[in-house]
C-alpha positions in Angstrom: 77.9 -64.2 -30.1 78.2 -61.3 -32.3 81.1 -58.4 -30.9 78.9 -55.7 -31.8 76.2 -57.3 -29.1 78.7 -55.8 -26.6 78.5 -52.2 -27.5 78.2 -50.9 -24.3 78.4 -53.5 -22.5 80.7 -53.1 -19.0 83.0 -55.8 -17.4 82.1 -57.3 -14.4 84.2 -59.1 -11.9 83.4 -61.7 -9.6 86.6 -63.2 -6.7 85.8 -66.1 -4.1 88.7 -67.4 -2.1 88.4 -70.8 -0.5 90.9 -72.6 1.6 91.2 -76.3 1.4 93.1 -78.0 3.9 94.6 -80.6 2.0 97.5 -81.3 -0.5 98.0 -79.8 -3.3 97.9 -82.9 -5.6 94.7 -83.6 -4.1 92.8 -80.3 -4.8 94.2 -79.9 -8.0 93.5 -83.9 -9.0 89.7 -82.7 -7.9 89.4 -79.8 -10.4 91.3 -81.5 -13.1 88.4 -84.2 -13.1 85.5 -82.9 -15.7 83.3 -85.6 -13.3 83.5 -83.0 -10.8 81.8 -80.5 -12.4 78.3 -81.5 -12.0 79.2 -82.2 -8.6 79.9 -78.3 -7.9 77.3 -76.9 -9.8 74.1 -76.2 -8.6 71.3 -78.5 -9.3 68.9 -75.7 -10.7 71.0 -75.0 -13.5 70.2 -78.3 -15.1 74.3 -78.8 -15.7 74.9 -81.8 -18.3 78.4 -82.7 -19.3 78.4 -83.4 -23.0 81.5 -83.6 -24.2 85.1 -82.8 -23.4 87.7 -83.1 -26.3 90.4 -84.2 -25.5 89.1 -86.6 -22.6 91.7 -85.1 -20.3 91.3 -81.3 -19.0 94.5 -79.6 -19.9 95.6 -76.7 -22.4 93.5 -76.8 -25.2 90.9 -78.6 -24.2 87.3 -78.0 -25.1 84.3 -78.6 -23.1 80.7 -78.9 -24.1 77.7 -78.7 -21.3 74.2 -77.9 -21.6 72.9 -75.5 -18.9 69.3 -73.8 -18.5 68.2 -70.9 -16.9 64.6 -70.5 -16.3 64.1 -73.7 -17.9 65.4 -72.2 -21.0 68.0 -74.9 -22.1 71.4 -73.7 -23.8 74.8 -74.9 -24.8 78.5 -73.8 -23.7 81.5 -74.5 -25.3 85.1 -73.5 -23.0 88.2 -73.3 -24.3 91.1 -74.6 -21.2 93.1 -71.5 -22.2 95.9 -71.9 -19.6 97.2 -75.0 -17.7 99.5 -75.4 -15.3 99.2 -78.2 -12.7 99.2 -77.5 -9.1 99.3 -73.6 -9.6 96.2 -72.4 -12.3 94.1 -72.6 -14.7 91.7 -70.5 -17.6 88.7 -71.5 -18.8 87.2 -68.8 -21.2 83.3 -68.9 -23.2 83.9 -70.2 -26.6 80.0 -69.9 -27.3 77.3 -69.3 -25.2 75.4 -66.8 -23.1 77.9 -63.9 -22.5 79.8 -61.9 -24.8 83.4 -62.4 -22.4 83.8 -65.2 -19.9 87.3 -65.4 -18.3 87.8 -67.7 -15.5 90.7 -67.9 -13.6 90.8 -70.8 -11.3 94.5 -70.7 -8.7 95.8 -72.7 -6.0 98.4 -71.8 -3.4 99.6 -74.3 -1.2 99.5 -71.9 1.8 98.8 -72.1 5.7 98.7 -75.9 5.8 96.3 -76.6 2.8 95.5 -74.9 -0.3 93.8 -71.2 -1.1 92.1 -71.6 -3.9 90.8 -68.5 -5.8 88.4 -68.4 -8.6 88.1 -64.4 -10.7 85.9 -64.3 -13.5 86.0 -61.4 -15.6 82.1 -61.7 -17.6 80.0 -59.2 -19.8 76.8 -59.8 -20.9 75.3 -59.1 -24.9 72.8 -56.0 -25.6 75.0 -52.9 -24.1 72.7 -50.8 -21.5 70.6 -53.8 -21.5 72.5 -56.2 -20.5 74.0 -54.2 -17.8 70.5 -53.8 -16.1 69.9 -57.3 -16.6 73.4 -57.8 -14.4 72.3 -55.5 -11.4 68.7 -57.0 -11.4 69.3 -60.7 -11.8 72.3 -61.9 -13.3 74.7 -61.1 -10.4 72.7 -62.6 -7.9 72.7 -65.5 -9.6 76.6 -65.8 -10.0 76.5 -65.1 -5.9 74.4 -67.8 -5.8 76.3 -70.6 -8.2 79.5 -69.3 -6.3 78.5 -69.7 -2.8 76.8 -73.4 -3.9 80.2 -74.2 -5.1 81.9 -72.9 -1.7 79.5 -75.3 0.1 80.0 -78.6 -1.9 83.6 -77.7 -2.0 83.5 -77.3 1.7 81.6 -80.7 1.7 83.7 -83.0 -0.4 87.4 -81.6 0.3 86.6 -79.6 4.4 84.7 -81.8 6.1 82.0 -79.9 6.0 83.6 -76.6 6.9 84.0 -73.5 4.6 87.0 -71.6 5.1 86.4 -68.3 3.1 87.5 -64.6 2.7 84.7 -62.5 1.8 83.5 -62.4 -1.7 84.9 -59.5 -4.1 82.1 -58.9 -6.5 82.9 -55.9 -8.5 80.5 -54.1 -10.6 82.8 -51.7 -11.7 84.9 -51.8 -15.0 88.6 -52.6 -14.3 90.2 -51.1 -17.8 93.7 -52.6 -16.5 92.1 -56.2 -16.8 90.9 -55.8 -20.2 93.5 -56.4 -22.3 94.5 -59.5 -20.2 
């Protein structure tokens, strides 16, 4: 997407903390999987895997999914930024929907299990626009994606039990995140 859609445009910032108790090798085996990610996404989002290059997630790595929203179908390409195993990892928006998509996925062995913690720094296209379009719909929506993934998290690595710190969502710009 064009910079110049993102005249305007603030930063938003979304944190979920989640603890997991298991190993460390086993929670970060689970997110290292690209077969896992249909499995944490909701189903209303349409979420097809097309392709991930190389076949392995690790630094460098693109992947390619087709998502819709309100039936509209579109295509994202993320770029594995960062990679280190058993501590974090970046995916950021190559193409697709928003103009910045930074997400930060770490795990802490911590407490007898894992804390996982998943920011996402995002900003929408179209300035004033977009920001409206944030408030009125888009935010609850990433509430929504985010506390699916808390439950099916919960689900496949809690038995069933979600272990969380309240969510962070911050609609205010964060200038000392920017540059990052």
């Amino acid at each position: 997407m064009h910079r110049l859609l993102a005249l305007g445009a603030p930063e938003f910032v979304l944190k979920r903390q989640q603890w997991v108790p298991r190993e460390i090798d086993e929670v970060f085996a689970f997110f290292e999987d690209p077969r896992n990610l249909p499995r944490i996404t909701p189903p209303w989002l349409g979420f097809k895997l097309l392709s991930i290059e190389p076949d392995s997630i690790r630094e460098g790595t693109q992947i390619v999914y087709r998502l819709r929203w309100f039936g509209v179908p579109y295509l994202w390409r993320t770029l594995i930024k960062e990679w280190i195993p058993n501590e974090r990892f970046v995916d950021t928006q190559l193409n697709g929907p928003n103009i910045l998509w930074h997400h930060t996925h770490t795990f802490e062995p911590r407490d007898g299990g894992v804390w996982m913690t998943d920011f996402v720094r995002c900003r929408l296209p179209f300035g004033p626009f977009g920001a409206l379009m944030h408030r009125l719909l888009v935010r609850r929506q990433l509430d929504e994606i985010f506390d699916y993934r808390v439950q099916r998290i919960a689900e496949l690595l809690s038995d069933g039990q979600a272990h969380i710190d309240p969510p962070l969502l911050d609609d205010r710009r964060l200038p000392e995140l920017a540059d990052n």
